[in-house]
C-alpha positions as CSV (number, residue, x, y, z in Angstrom):
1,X,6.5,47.8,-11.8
2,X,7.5,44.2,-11.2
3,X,8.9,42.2,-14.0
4,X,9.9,38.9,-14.4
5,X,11.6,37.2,-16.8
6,X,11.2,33.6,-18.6
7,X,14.2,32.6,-16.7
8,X,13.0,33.7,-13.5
9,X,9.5,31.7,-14.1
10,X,11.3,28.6,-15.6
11,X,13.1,28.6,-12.7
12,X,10.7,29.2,-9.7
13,X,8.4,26.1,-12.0
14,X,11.2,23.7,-12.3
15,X,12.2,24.2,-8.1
16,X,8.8,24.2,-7.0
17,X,6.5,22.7,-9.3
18,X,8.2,19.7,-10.2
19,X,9.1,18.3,-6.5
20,X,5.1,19.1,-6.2
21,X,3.9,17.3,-8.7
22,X,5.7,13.7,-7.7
23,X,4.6,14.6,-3.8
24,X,1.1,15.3,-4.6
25,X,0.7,12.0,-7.2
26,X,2.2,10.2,-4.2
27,X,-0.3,11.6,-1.5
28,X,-3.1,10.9,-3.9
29,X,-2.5,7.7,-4.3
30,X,-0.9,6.3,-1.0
31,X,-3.2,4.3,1.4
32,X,-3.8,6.2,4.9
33,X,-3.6,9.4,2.9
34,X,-5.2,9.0,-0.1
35,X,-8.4,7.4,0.8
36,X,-11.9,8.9,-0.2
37,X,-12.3,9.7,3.6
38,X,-9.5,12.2,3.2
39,X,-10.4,15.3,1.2
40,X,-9.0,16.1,-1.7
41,X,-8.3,19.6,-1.0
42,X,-6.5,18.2,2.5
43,X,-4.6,16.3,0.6
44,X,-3.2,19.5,-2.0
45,X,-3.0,21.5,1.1
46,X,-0.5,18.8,2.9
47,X,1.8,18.1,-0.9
48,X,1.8,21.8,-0.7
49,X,3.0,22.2,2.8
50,X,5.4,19.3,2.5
51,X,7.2,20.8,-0.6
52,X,7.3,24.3,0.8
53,X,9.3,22.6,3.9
54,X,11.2,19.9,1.4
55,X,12.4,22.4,-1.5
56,X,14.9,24.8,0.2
57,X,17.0,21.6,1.4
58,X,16.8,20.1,-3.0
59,X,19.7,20.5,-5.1
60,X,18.9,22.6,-8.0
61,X,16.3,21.7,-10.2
62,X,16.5,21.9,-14.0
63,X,15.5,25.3,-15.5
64,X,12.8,24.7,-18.0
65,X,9.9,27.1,-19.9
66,X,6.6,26.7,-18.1
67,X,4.8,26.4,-20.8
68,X,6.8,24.2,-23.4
69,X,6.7,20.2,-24.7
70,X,9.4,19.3,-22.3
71,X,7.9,20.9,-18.9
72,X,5.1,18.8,-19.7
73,X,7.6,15.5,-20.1
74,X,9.2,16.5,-16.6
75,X,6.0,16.7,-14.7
76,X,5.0,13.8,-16.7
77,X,7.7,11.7,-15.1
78,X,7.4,13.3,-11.8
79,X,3.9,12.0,-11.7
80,X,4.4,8.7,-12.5
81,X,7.5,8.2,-10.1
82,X,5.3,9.7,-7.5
83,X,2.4,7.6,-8.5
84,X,4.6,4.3,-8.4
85,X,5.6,5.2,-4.9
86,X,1.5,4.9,-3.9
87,X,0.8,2.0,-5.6
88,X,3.8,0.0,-4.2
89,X,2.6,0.9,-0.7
90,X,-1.2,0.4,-1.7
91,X,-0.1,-3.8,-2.6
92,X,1.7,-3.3,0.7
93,X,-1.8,-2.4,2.4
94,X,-4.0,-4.8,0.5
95,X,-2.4,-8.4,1.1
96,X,-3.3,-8.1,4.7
97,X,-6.8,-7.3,3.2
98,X,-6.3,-10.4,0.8
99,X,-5.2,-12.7,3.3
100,X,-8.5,-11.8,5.7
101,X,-10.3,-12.4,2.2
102,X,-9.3,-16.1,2.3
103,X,-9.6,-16.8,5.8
104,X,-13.3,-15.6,5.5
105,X,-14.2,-17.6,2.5
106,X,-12.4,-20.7,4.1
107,X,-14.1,-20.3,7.9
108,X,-17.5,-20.0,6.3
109,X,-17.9,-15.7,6.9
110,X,-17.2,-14.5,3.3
111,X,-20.9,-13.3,3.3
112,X,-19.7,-11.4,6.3
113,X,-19.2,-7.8,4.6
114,X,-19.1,-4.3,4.8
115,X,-18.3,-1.4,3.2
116,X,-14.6,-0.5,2.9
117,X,-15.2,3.6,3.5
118,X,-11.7,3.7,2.5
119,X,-11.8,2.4,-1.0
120,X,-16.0,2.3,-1.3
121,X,-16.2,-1.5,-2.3
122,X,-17.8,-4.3,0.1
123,X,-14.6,-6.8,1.6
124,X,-15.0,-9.3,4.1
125,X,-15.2,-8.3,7.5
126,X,-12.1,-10.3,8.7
127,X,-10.2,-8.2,5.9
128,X,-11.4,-5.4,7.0
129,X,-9.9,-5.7,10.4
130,X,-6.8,-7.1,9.5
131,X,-6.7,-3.8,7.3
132,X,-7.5,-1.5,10.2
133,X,-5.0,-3.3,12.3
134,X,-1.9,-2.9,9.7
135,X,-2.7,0.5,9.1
136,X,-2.7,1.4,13.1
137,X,0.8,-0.1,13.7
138,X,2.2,0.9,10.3
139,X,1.3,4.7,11.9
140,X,2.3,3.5,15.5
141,X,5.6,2.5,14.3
142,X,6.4,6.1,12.5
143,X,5.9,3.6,8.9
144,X,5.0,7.1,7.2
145,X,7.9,9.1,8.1
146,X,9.9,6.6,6.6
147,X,8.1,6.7,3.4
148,X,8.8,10.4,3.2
149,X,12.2,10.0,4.0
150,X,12.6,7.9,1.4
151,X,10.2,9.8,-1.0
152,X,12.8,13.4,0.1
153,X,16.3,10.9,-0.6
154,X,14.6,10.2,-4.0
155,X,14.9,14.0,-5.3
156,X,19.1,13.7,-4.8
157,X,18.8,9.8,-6.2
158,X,16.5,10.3,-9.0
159,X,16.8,14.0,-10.1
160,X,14.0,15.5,-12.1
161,X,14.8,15.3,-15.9
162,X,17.6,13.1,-15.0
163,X,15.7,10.2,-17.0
164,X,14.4,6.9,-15.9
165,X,16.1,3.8,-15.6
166,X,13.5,1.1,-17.4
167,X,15.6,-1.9,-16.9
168,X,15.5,-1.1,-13.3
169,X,12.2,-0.6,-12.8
170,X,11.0,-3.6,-15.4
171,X,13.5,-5.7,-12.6
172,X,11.6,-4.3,-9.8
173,X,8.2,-5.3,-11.6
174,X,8.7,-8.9,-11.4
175,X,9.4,-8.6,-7.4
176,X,5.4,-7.4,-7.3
177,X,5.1,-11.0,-7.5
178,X,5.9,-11.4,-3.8
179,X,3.0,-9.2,-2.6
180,X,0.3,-12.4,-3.3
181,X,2.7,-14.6,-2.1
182,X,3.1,-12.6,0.8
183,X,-1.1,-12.9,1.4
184,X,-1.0,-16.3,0.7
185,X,1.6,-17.4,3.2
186,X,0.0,-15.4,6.1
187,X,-3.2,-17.0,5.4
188,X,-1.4,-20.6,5.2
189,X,-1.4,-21.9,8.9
190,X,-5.1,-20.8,9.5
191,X,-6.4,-22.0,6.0
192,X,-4.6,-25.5,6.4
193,X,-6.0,-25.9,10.5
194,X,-9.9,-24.9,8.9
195,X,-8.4,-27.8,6.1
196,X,-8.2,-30.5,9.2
197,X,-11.2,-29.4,10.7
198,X,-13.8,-29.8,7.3
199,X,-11.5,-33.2,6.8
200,X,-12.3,-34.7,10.6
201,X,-15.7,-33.7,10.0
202,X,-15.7,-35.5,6.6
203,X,-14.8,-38.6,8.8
204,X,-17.2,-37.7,11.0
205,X,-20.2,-38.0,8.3
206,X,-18.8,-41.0,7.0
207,X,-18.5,-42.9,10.8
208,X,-22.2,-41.6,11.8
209,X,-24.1,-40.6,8.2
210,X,-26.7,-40.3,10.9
211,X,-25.4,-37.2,11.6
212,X,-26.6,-34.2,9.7
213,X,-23.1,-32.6,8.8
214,X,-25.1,-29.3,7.0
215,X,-26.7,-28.5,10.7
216,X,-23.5,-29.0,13.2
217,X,-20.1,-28.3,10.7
218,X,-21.3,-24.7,9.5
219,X,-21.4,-23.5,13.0
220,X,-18.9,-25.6,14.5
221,X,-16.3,-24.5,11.6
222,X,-17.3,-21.1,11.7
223,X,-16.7,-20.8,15.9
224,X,-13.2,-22.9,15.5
225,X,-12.2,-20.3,13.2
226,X,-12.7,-17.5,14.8
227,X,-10.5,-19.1,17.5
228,X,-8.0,-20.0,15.2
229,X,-7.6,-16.9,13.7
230,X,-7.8,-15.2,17.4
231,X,-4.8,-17.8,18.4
232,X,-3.1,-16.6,14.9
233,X,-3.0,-12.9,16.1
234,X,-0.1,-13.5,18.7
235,X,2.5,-14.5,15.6
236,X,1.4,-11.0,14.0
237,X,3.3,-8.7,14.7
238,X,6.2,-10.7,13.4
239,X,5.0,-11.3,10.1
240,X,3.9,-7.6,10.1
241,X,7.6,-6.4,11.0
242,X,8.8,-8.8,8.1
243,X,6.4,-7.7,5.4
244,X,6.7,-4.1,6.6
245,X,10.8,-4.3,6.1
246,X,10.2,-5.7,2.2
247,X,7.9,-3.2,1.3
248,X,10.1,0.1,2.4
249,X,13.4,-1.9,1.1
250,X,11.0,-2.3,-2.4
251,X,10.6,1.5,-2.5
252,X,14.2,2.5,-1.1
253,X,15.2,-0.1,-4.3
254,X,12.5,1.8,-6.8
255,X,14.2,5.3,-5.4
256,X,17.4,3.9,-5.9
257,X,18.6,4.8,-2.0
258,X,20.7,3.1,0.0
């Protein structure tokens, strides 16, 4: 008859279990993968795939009882390293989303929604394909591996039950900042060209009040931003490249890699 011991169990927990814990709260959470169009149970059958091929090539994890106060603080920690790894790549994924938000409301198509199948709310529809787009190159330009690289560095860098570091993550904090800044400087040159347009036809209406501003400048504003923000698409890619290098330096920093 087979018999294990608590050793034997604490061990095969703290090798296994933890490493799953901080991939699965990462996969749960991270856009792509952890949408509502992705099935949960996919999502627990991938964590569990990845850790089976990730564990073997760990260092050794700390032994601990399975069922005790401080297995529960290790997975504990695991989850919420693994959960701040999502949520820094979900901010990532949502100022894009942002900055279509603002170009709708300022072009006059803010009450041009949908439904985001990915999150379930209603966004504009100019955030929802600036959404789409990000998330096609992000995949087209192997973005993902690179998050699990750095989410497999971050088991040798930050070691389960080797403690978190709060100074360095309340430093990291305050560099979240830069993910509205980020949406609001990509939506800068199109907002401020829609600016000049609803100022010339200001002059307009106040050269010609015979003109019924209400009947042409919808229209007119709405069709000169479209082009705009067509025109706007060629500098893209560059500002996608730039954002995209910020947010995986943010999580190498929050993994503590180099």
């Amino acid at each position: 008859m087979l018999e294990l011991s608590n050793a034997q169990i604490g061990g095969w927990v703290g090798q296994f279990l933890l490493p799953l814990f901080r991939i699965a709260s990462m996969l749960m959470v991270m856009p792509i993968i952890g949408t509502q169009i992705v099935p949960t149970r996919v999502r627990l059958y991938l964590a569990l795939a990845i850790s089976v091929l990730l564990v073997p090539t760990l260092p050794p994890m700390p032994v601990v009882d399975a069922v005790s106060v401080q297995a529960m603080l290790l997975i504990s920690q695991e989850i919420l390293i693994g959960v701040m790894f999502g949520f820094i790549l979900q901010l990532y994924f949502h100022l894009f989303s942002v900055a279509g938000q603002i170009i709708a409301i300022q072009m006059g198509l803010g009450f041009a929604s949908m439904v985001d199948p990915t999150n379930g709310v209603s966004v504009p529809v100019l955030g929802q394909f600036l959404l789409m787009l990000v998330t096609l190159l992000f995949l087209a330009m192997n973005g993902h591996l690179v998050v699990f690289e750095v989410l497999a560095e971050s088991f040798v860098t930050l070691p389960p039950g080797g403690g978190l570091l709060l100074n360095h993550y309340w430093e990291l904090a305050g560099k979240l900042t830069w993910v509205m800044a980020a949406g609001l400087l990509l939506a800068l040159p199109i907002v401020t060209a829609l600016l000049v347009v609803n100022l010339a036809f200001g002059v307009m209406t106040r050269a010609a009040p015979q003109l019924n501003i209400f009947s042409i400048g919808f229209p007119l504003t709405l069709v000169l931003g479209i082009f705009i923000f067509w025109v706007g698409l060629a500098d893209f890619l560059a500002h996608f490249q730039e954002l995209t290098v910020d947010a995986l330096q943010l999580l190498r920093e929050l993994a503590q890699a180099r």
